[in-house]
C-alpha positions as CSV (number, residue, x, y, z in Angstrom):
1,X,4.2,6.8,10.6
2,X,1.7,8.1,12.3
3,X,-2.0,5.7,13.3
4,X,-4.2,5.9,10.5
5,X,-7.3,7.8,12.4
6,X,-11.0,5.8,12.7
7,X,-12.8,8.2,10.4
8,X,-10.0,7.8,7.6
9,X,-10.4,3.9,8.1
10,X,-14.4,4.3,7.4
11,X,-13.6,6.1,4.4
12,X,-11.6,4.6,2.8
13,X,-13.3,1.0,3.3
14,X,-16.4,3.0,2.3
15,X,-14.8,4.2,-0.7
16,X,-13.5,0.5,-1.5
17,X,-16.6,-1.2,-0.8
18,X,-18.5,1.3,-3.4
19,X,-15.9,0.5,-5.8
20,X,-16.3,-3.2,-5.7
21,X,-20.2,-3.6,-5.4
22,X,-20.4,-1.0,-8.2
23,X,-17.7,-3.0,-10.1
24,X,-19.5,-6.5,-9.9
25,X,-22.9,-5.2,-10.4
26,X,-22.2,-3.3,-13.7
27,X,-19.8,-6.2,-14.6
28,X,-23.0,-8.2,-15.6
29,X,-24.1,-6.0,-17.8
30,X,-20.9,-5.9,-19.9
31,X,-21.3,-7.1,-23.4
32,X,-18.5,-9.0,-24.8
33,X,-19.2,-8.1,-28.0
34,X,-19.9,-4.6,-28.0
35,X,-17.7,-3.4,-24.9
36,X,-17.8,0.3,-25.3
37,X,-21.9,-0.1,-25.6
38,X,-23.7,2.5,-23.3
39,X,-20.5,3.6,-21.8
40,X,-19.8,0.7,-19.8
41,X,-15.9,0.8,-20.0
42,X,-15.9,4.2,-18.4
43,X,-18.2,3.3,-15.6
44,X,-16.2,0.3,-14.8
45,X,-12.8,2.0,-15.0
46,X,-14.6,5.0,-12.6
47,X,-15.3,2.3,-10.1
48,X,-11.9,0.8,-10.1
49,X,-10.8,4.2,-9.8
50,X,-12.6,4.1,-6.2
51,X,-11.0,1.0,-5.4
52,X,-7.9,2.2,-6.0
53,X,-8.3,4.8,-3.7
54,X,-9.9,3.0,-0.7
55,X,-6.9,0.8,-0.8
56,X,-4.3,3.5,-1.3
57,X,-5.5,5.8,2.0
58,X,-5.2,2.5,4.0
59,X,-1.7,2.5,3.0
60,X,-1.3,6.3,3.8
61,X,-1.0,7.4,0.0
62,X,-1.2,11.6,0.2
63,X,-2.1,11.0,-3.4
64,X,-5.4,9.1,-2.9
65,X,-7.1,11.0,-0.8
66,X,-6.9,14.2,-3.8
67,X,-8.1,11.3,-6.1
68,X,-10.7,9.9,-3.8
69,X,-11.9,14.0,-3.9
70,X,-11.4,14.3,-7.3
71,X,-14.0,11.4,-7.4
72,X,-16.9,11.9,-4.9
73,X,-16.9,15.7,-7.0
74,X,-16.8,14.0,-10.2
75,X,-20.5,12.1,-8.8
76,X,-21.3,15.3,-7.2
77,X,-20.9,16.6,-11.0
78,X,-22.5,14.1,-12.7
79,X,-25.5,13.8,-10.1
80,X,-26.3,17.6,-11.6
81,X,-27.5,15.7,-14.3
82,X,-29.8,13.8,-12.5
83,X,-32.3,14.0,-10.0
84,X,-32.1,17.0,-7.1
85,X,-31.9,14.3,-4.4
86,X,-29.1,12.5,-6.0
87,X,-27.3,15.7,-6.4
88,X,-27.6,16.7,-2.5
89,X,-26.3,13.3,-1.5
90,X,-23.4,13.6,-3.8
91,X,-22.9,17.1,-2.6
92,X,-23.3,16.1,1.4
93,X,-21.1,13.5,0.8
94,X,-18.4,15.5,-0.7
95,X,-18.6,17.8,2.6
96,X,-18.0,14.7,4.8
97,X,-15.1,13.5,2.8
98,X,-13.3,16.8,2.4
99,X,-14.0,17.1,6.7
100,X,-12.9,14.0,7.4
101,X,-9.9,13.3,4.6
102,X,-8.5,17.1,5.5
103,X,-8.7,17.3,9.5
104,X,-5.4,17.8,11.1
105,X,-5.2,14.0,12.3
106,X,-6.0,12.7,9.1
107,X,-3.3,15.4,7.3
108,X,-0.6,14.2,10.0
109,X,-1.2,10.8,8.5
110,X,-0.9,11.2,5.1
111,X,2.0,13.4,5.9
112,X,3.9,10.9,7.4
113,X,3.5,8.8,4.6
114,X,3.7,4.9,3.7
115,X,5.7,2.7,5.9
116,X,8.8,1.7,4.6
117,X,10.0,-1.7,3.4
118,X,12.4,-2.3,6.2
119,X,9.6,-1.6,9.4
């Protein structure tokens, strides 16, 4: 297996780190009794989504990094519905993932895949 580059690292705890703040902070306003209130089920599973991710491109999951783009264009997306600022942030932010999640290095690692049991 190849070494997981720097810039992968940052992304992926990034990614991670979004998913769990986001997670505990819309966690509070969950309503036992009415769950699927104000679409809180869907933001929460969106965020655990991210963690997912984060966690997965440590371990060199191909997979993850498509999902982890799949979810930065989701917000980039969603953001269109919002203000222009948010947008452009989402949208920068998609740039920066697909450079740094699709740069040879970070391709050789993915390609190389997760360590096996027996190492």
């Amino acid at each position: 297996m190849s070494r997981r580059p720097l810039s992968v690292t940052a992304i992926s705890l990034l990614i991670a780190a979004a998913g769990v703040v986001g997670f505990a902070y819309h966690l509070t306003k969950l309503n036992v009794r009415h769950p699927f209130q104000n679409d809180l089920v869907w933001v929460e599973l969106v965020r655990l989504i991210a963690i997912v991710c984060g966690v997965c491109m440590l371990r060199g999951r191909n997979w993850a990094r498509w999902l982890a783009m799949a979810w930065i264009g989701f917000h980039v997306v969603v953001s269109g519905f919002h203000s222009f600022p948010e947008l452009a942030i989402h949208g920068v932010l998609f740039v920066v993932f697909a450079y740094v999640l699709f740069r040879p290095r970070a391709t050789e690692y993915f390609r190389s895949g997760p360590p096996s049991p027996t190492q």
